[in-house]
C-alpha positions in Angstrom: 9.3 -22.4 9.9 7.3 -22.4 7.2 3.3 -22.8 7.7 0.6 -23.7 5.2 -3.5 -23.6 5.8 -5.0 -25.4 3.1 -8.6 -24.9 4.3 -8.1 -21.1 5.0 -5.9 -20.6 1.9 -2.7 -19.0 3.7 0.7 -19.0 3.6 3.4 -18.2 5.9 7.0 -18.3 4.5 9.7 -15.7 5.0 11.4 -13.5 1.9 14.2 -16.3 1.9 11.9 -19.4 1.8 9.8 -17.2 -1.0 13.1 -17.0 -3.2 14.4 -20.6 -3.0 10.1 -21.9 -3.9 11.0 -19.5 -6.7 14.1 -20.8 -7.8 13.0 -24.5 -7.4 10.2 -23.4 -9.6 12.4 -22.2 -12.4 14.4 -25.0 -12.3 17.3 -23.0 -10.7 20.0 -23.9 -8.2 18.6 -24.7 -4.6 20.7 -24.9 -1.9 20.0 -28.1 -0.2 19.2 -27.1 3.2 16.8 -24.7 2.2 14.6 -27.3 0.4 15.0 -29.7 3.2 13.4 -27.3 5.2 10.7 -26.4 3.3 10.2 -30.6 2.9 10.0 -30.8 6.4 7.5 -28.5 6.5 5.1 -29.6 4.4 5.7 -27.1 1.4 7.5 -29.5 -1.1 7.3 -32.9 -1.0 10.0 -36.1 -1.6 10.2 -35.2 -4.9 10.9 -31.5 -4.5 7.5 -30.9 -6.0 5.7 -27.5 -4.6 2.7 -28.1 -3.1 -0.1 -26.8 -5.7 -1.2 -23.8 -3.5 2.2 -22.7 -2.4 2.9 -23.2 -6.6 0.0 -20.8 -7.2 1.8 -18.2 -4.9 4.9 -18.5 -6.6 3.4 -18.0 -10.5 1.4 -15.1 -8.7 4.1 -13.3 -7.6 6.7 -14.3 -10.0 4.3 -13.0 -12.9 1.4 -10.9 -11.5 -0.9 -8.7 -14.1 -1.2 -6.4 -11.7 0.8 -5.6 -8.5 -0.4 -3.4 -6.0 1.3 -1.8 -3.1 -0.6 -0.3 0.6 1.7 1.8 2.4 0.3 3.4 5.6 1.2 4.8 8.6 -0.3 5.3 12.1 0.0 5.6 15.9 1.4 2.0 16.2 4.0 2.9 13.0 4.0 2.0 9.3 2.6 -0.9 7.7 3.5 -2.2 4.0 1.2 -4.7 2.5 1.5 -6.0 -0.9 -1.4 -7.3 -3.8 -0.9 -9.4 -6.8 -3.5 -10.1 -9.7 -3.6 -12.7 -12.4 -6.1 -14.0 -13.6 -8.7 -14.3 -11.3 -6.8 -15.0 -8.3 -5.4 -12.5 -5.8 -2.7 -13.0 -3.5 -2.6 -10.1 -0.8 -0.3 -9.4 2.6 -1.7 -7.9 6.1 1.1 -7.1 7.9 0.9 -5.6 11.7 2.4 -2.4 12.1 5.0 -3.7 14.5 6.6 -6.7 11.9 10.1 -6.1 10.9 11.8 -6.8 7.7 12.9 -10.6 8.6 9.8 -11.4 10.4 7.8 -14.3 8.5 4.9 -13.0 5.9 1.2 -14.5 5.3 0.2 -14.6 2.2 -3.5 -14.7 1.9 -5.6 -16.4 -1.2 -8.5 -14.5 -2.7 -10.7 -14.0 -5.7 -10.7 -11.0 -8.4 -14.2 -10.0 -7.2 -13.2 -9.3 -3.9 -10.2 -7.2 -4.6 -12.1 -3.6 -3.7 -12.9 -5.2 -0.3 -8.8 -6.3 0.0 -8.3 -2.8 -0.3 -10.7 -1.3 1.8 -9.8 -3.2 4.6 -6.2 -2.9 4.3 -6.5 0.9 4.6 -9.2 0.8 7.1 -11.9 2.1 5.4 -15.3 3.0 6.9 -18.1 5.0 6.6 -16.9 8.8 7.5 -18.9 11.4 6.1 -17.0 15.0 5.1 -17.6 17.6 8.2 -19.6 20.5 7.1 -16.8 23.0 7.7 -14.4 21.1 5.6 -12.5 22.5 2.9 -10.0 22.3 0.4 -6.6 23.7 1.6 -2.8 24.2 -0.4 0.7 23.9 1.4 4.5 23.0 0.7 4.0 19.4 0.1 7.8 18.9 1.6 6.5 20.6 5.3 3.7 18.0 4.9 6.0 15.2 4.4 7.9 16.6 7.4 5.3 16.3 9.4 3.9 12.9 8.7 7.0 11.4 9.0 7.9 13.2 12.7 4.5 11.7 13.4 5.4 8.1 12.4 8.2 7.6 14.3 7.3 5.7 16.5 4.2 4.4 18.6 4.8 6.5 22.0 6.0 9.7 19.4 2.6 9.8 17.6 0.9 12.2 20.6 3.8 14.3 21.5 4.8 14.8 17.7 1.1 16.1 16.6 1.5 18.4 19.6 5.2 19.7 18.6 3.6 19.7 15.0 0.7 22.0 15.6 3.2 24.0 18.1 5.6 24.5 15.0 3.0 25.8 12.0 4.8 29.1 12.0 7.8 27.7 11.1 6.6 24.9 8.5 3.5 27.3 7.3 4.4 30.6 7.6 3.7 31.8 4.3 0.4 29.6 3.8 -2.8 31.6 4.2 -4.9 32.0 7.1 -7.9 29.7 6.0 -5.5 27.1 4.4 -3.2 27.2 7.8 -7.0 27.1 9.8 -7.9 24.1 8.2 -4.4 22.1 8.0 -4.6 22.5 12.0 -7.9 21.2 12.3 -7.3 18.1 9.6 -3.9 17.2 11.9 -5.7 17.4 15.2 -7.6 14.7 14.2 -5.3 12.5 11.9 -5.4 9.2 12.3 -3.3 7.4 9.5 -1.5 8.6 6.3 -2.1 6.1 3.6 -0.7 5.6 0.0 -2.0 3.1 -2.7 -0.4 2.6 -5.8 -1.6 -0.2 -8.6 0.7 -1.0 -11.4 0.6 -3.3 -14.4 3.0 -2.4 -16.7 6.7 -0.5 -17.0 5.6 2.3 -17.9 5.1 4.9 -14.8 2.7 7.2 -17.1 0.9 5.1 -18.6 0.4 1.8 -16.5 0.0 2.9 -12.9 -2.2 4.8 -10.8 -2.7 5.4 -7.6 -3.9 7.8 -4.6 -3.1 9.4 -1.5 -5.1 10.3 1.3 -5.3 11.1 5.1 -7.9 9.1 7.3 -8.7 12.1 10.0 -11.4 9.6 11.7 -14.8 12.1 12.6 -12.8 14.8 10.7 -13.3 12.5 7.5 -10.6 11.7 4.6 -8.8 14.2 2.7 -7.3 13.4 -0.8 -4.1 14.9 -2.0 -5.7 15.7 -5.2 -2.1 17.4 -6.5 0.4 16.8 -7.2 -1.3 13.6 -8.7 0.1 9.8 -7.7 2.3 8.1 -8.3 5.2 10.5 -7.4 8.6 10.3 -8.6 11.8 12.1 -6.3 12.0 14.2 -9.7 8.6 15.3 -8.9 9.0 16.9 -5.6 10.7 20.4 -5.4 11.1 22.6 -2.9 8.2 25.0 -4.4 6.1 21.7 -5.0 2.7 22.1 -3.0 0.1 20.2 -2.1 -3.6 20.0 -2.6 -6.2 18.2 -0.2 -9.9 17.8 -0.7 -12.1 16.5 1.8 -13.9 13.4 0.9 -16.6 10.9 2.3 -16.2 6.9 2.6 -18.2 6.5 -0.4 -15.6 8.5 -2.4 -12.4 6.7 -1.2 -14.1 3.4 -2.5 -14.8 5.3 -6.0 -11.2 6.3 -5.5 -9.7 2.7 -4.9 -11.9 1.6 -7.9 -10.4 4.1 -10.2 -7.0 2.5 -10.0 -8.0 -0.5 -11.6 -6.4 -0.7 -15.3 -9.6 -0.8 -17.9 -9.7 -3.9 -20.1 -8.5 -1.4 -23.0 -5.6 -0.4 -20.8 -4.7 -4.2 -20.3 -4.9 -4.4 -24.5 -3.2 -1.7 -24.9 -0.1 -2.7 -22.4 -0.4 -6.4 -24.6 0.2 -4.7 -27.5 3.0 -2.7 -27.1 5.0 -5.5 -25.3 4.1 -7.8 -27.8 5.7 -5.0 -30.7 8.7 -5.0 -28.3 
């Protein structure tokens, strides 16, 4: 069932009841049930009109100027959440680690200048300062990604696979140095989430996206995955591909998340080239 919070500005529909608003918006085919449904619930009314803020969700997403997408995972298991821009409204998802594909979605109304803040809190950020004895370390970025994902299997795997992890740096870091190996161990002893933000606003991977990657390690601070840069592409990644981390404060991660946002020259410069196209 559809649910709608006018005074809270939130939105719960599922993926299906998102597509058939958007159809009904364009002026597409609707399959009658469907909008009988979402009549019934408040979302449209007799006329099959969309409710103004639903109808602000739907242009949102249907059109955004900038999308924006959170991936992170942690002890209770991955969470996605997804942020739209245009104009000066944001539309924005929270999703608990345990929802599953079908599982309804809020949608959550905001304002532009509160869109650092979104992000902050949808990666969990807080005020961790860098440990004195941190350092910058280089491995295979593949026998990272191998060990992030053993570790976000699953709530009850998150314990044991840090163990087996730590247990198996021979094998995945044989051939990285003593001091890099040192400090990997330490940073994984105390990981807490692996997170992954990436802002787009135009087609073009190179030239309209950004983002960042990082690893909250709690009182061990956050480490940024300085290269290879974000956003990745599978053509990016080879099996000699490694990976740089640099150990950052709170205050950096927000002047990270803040460095994603397109410039207003960058926003001209997208303007013109789809307008030449």
């Amino acid at each position: 069932m559809a649910r709608l919070d006018q005074v809270r500005q939130r939105i719960e529909l599922t993926d299906d009841e998102l597509e058939t608003l958007r159809l009904l918006h364009n002026g597409e085919r609707v399959d009658d049930d469907r909008v009988a449904a979402l009549r019934h619930d408040g979302i449209v009314d007799g006329r099959n009109t969309i409710t103004p803020l639903v109808l602000d969700l739907v242009a949102v997403v249907s059109e955004p100027l900038i999308e924006c997408a959170v991936e992170s995972s942690g002890p209770q298991g991955p969470a996605h959440a997804l942020l739209v821009v245009r104009e000066e409204t944001v539309w924005y998802t929270d999703p608990w680690p345990q929802d599953v594909l079908d599982d309804p979605v809020t949608y959550y109304r905001d304002e532009l200048p509160q869109l650092l803040w979104i992000l902050a809190r949808l990666i969990g950020l807080r005020r961790h300062e860098v440990p004195r004895a941190a350092a910058p370390f280089t491995v295979p970025l593949r026998a990272i990604d191998a060990v992030v994902q053993t570790m976000s299997l699953a709530e009850e795997s998150w314990e044991p696979a840090r163990t087996v992890a730590t247990a198996e740096l021979e094998r995945f870091f044989g051939e990285v140095p003593d001091p890099d190996r040192t400090m990997l161990m330490a940073t994984l002893s105390h990981l807490e989430a692996a997170i992954r933000v990436t802002m787009v606003w135009g087609p073009d991977p190179a030239t309209d996206a950004r983002g960042v990657a990082l690893w909250n390690c709690g009182d061990g601070g956050y480490w940024v995955r300085t290269q290879p840069a974000e956003p990745l592409a599978d053509t990016d990644i080879t099996p000699t591909t490694s990976a740089t981390f640099q150990p950052v404060g709170g205050g950096e991660v927000w002047r990270a998340l803040a460095d994603l946002l397109p410039s207003s020259a960058e926003l001209r410069a997208l303007v013109e080239r789809l307008s030449v196209a």
